[in-house]
VOGU-3710 file (C-alpha; in Angstrom, 3 decimals, decimal comma):
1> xxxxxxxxxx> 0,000/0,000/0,000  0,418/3,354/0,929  3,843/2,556/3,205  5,474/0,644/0,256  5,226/3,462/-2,210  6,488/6,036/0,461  9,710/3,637/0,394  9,957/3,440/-3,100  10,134/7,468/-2,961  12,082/7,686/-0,482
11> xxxxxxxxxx> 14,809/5,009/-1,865  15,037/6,794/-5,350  17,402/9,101/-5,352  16,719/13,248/-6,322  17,365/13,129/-10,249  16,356/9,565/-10,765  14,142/9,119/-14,193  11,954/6,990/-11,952  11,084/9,489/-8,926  8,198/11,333/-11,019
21> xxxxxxxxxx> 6,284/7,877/-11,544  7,165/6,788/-8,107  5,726/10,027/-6,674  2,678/10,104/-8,595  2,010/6,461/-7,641  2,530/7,582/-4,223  -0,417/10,527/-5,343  -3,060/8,175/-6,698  -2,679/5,741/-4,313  -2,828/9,171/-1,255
31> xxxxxxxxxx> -6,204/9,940/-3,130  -7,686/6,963/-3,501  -7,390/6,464/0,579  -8,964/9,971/1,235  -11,954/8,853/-1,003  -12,169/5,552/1,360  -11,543/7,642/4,509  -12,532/11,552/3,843  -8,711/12,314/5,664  -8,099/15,386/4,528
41> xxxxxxxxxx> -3,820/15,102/5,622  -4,366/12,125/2,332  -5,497/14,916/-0,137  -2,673/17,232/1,311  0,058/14,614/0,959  -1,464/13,408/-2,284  -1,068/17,215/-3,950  2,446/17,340/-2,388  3,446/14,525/-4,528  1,785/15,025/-7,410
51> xxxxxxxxxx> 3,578/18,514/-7,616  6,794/17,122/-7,096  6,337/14,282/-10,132  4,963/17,493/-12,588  7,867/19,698/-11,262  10,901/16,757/-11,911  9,408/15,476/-15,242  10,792/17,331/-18,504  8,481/19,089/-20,397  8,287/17,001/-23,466
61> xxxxxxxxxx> 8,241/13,474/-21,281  5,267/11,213/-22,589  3,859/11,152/-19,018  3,942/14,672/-18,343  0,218/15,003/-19,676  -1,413/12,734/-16,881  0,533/13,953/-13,833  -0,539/17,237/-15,134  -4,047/15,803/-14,661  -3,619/14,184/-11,296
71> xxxxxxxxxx> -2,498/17,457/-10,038  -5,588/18,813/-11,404  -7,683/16,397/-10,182  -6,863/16,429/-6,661  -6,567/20,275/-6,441  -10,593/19,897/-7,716  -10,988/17,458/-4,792  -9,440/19,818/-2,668  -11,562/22,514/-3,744  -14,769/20,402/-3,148
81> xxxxxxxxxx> -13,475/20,344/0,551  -12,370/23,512/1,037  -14,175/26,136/-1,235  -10,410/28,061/-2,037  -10,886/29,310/-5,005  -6,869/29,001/-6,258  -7,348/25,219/-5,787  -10,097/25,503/-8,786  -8,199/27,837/-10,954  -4,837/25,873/-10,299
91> xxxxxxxxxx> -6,889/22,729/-10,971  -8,344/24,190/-13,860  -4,880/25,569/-15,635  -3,560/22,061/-14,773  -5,985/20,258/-16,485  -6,131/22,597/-19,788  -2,282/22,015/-20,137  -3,068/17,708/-19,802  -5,357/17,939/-22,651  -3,108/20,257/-24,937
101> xxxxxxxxxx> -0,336/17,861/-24,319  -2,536/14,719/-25,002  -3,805/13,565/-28,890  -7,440/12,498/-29,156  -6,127/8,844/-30,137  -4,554/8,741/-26,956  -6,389/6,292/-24,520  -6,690/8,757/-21,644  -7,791/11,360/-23,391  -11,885/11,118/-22,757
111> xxxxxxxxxx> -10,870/10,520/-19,375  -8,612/14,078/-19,360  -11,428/15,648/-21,414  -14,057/14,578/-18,508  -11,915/15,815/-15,490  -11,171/19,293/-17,101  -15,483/19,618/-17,675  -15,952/18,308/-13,992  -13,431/21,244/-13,125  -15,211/24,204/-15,023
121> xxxxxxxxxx> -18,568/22,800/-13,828  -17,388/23,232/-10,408  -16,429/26,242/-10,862  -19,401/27,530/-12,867  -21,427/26,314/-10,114  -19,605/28,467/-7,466  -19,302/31,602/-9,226  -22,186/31,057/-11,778  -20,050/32,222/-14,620  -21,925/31,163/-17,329
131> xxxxxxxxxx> -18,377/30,957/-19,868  -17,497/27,974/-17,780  -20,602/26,598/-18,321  -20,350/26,838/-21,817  -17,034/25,405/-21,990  -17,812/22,195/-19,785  -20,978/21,576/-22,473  -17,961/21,774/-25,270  -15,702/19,960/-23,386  -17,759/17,059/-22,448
141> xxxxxxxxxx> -19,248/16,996/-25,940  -15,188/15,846/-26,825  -15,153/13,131/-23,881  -18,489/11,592/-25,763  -17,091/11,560/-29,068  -13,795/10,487/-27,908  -15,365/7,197/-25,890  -16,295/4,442/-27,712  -19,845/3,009/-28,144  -19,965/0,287/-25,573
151> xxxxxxxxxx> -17,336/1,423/-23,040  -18,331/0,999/-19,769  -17,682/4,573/-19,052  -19,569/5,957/-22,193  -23,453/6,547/-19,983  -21,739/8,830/-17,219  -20,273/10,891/-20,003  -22,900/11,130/-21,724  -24,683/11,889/-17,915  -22,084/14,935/-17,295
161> xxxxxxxxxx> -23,490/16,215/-20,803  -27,136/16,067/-19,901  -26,587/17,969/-16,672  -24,414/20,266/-17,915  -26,934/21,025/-20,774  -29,671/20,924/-18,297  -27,575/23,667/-16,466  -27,833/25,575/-19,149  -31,476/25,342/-19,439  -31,925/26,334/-16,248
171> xxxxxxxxxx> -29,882/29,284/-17,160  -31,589/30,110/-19,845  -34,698/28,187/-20,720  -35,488/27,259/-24,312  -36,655/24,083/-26,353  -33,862/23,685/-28,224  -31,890/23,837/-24,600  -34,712/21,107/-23,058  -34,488/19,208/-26,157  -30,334/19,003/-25,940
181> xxxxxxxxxx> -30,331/17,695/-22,105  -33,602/15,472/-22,396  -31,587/13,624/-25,569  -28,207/13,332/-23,889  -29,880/11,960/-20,611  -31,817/9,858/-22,236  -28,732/8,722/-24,080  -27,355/7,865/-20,613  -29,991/5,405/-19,715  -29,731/3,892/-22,933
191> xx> -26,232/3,408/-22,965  -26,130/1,537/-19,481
//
């Protein structure tokens, strides 16, 4: 667990091409124990490493595009928790720079594309800014197109959609907003 990747940190040296991976194993496996145990010292830790892997990998390493995302991720997790506002911009700028980095053939990509909507819905939902609702739409729009028919993943995409188009119907209420959200949730219960 959690005490073996700590060693494997700690035993590989500063400058090592292996410390980045090492540390954002050390990440994942941080925030997958604060989702089991809401310990907010995980998330802390979990951001801490995640950092440290983004800041020690070169810029044009081929795994520099998903520890950008895992930093984004968790910042978004910490912003869930904490309402701080940098986490969500920081999260946010994180997770636009994993998708520029990462081709649409690429197999996390739908998974990058979803995380970076998730982020601006988060934040259109605290400061009601209705560009970041317009954004998610586009961006989770991508994450549907990008996951194939079939994957087990493909009705919660096309869920994040529907809400984020029924969002926008709330916002401002048309039929051809209804329409969009009533197709894409449908869609959802389909896929499943």
């Amino acid at each position: 667990g959690i005490t073996a990747f700590n060693h494997a940190v700690t035993r590989t040296p500063v400058g090592h091409p292996e410390r980045p991976a090492r540390l954002s194993d050390l990440g994942a496996a941080l925030v997958d124990r604060f989702h089991r145990l809401c310990k907010l010292k995980d998330l802390m830790s979990a951001i801490k490493a995640h950092e440290q892997a983004v800041t020690l990998t070169p810029e044009r390493h081929p795994e520099k595009p998903a520890y950008l995302a895992n930093l984004g991720v968790s910042l978004a997790a910490r912003f869930q928790c904490l309402h701080d506002l940098a986490d969500i911009e920081h999260a946010i700028a994180f997770l636009e720079q994993a998708i520029e980095l990462t081709p649409d053939w690429h197999l996390g990509a739908a998974a990058r594309f979803t995380s970076f909507g998730d982020s601006l819905m988060y934040r259109y939902k605290y400061l009601d800014e209705v560009g970041d609702l317009t954004r998610a739409i586009a961006v989770y729009e991508h994450a549907v197109e990008l996951t194939p028919e079939g994957h087990p993943l493909k009705a919660l995409r096309l869920y994040n959609l529907g809400s984020s188009l029924s969002a926008r119907f709330k916002h401002s209420p048309s039929k051809l907003n209804f329409d969009a959200a009533i197709d894409r949730l449908m869609s959802a219960t389909l896929e499943k």
